[in-house]
ROPA-356910 format. One record per residue (C-alpha): residue in three letters; x, y, z. Coordinates in pm, whole numbers, padded with zeros to 5 digits, always signed. Example, Ala and Ser with C-alpha at 12.3 -4.5 7.8 and 13.67 -1.06 7.14 Angstrom:
ROPA-356910
ALA+01230-00450+00780/SER+01367-00106+00714/
end
This chain:
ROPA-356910
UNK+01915-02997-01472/UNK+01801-02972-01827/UNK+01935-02704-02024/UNK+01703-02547-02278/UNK+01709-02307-02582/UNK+01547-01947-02551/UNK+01310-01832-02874/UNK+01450-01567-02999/UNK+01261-01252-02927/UNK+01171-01371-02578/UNK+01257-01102-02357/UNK+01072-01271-02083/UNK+01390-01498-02081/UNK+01657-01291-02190/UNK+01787-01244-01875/UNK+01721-01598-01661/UNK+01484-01571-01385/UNK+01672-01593-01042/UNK+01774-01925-00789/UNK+01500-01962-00590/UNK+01675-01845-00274/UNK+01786-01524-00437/UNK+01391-01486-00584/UNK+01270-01626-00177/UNK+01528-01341-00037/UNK+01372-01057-00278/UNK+01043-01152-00264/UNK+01015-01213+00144/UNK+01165-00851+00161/UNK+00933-00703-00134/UNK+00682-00841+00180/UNK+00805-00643+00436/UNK+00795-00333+00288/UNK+00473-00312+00149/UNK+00104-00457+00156/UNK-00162-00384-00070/UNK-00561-00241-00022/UNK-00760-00603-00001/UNK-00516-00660+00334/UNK-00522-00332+00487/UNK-00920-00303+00470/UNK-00937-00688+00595/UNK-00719-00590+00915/UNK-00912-00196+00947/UNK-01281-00442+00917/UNK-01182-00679+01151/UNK-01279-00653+01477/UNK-01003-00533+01754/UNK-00678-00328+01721/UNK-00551-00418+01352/UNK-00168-00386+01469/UNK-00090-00084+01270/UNK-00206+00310+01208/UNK-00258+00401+00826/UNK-00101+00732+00722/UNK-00217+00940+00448/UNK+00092+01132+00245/UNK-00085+01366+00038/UNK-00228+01751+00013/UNK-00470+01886+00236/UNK-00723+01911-00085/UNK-00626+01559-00216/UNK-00738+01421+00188/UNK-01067+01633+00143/UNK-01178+01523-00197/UNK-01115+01119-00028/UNK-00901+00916+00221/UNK-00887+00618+00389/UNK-01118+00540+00732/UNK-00997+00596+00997/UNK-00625+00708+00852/UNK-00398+01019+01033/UNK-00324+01278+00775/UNK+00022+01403+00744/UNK+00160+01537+00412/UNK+00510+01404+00344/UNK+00658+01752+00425/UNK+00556+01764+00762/UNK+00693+01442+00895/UNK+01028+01528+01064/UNK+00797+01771+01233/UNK+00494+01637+01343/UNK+00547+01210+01320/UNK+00664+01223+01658/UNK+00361+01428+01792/UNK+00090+01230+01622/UNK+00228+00867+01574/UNK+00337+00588+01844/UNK+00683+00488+01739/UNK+00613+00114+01868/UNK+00323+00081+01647/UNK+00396+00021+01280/UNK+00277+00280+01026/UNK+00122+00188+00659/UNK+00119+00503+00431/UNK-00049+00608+00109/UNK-00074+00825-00141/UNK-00274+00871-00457/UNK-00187+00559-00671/UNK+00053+00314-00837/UNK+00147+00606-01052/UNK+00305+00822-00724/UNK+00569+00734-00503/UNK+00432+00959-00223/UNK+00407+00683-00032/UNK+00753+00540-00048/UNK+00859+00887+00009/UNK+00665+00933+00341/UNK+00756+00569+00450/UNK+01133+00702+00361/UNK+01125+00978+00629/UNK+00926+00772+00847/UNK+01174+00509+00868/UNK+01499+00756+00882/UNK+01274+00873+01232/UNK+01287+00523+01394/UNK+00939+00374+01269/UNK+00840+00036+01170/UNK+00652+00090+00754/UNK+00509-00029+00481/UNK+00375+00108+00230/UNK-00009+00062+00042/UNK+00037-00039-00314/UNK-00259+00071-00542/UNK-00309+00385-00291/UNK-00586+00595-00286/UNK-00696+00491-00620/UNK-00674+00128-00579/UNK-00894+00177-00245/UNK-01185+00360-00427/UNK-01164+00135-00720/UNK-01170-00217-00526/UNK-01505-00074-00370/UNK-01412-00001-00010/UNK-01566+00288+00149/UNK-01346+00601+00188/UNK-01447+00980+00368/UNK-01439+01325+00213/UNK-01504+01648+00352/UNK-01913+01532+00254/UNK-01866+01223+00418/UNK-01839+00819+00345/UNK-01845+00772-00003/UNK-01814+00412-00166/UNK-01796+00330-00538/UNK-01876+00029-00746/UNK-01551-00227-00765/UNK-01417-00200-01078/UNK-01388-00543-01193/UNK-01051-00541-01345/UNK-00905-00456-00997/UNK-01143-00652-00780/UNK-01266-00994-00758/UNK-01623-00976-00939/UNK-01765-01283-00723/UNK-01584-01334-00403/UNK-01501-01121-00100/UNK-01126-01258-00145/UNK-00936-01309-00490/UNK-00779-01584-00347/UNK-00405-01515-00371/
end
């Protein structure tokens, strides 16, 4: 192995990047907790039972103004009281909330998970959804925006990764 000098002022390499095992372990398990928007509307598109149930984390005004197709809506609060009531415990449970910037999502799949079910959680949420162009529901009705083409692929149904 071939040792090497790091510029100074690289703070990319400060601290070493880890063994690939270690960065296999992290990643595979970074995997099983969460998915993103592209794969969740692929699966919800597709024809037949997707495998899962998408839950929806936030405020009863935040579901109105726009949510996910199709998703069961169940602010974080209420899950210790109503999860069991409204969602199988053998089917696995993808939540959301508004965006990257919120962890309502990690907090809902946190009391989900303390209850016994199988989650992941959305990364981009609510935001990322409307802004990769996939059609969401309001109180109105299906709404669909314009991808934005810094968060979409601008030529292809797929980005490819």
């Amino acid at each position: 192995m071939t040792s090497h000098t790091i510029p100074v002022g690289n703070n990319v390499l400060r601290v070493p990047p880890a063994s690939p095992a270690a960065a296999a372990a992290y990643f595979g398990a970074s995997l099983a907790h969460h998915t993103d928007v592209s794969d969740v509307a692929a699966a919800l598109q597709a024809d037949g039972d997707p495998g899962f149930v998408v839950l929806d984390s936030r405020s009863t005004a935040s579901w109105d103004q726009g949510h996910v197709p199709g998703a069961v809506h169940l602010p974080t609060a209420l899950i210790p009281e109503q999860a069991p009531g409204l969602l199988d415990p053998a089917v696995p449970v993808v939540t959301y909330c508004w965006g990257p910037g919120c962890d309502g999502g990690a907090r809902a799949a946190l009391a989900l998970a303390e209850l016994g079910y199988q989650v992941k959680e959305m990364l981009g949420g609510f935001e990322y959804w409307v802004r990769e162009g996939f059609t969401f529901e309001t109180w109105e009705g299906p709404r669909r925006r314009t991808a934005d083409p810094l968060t979409a692929p601008a030529d292809a149904d797929d980005c490819g990764c």
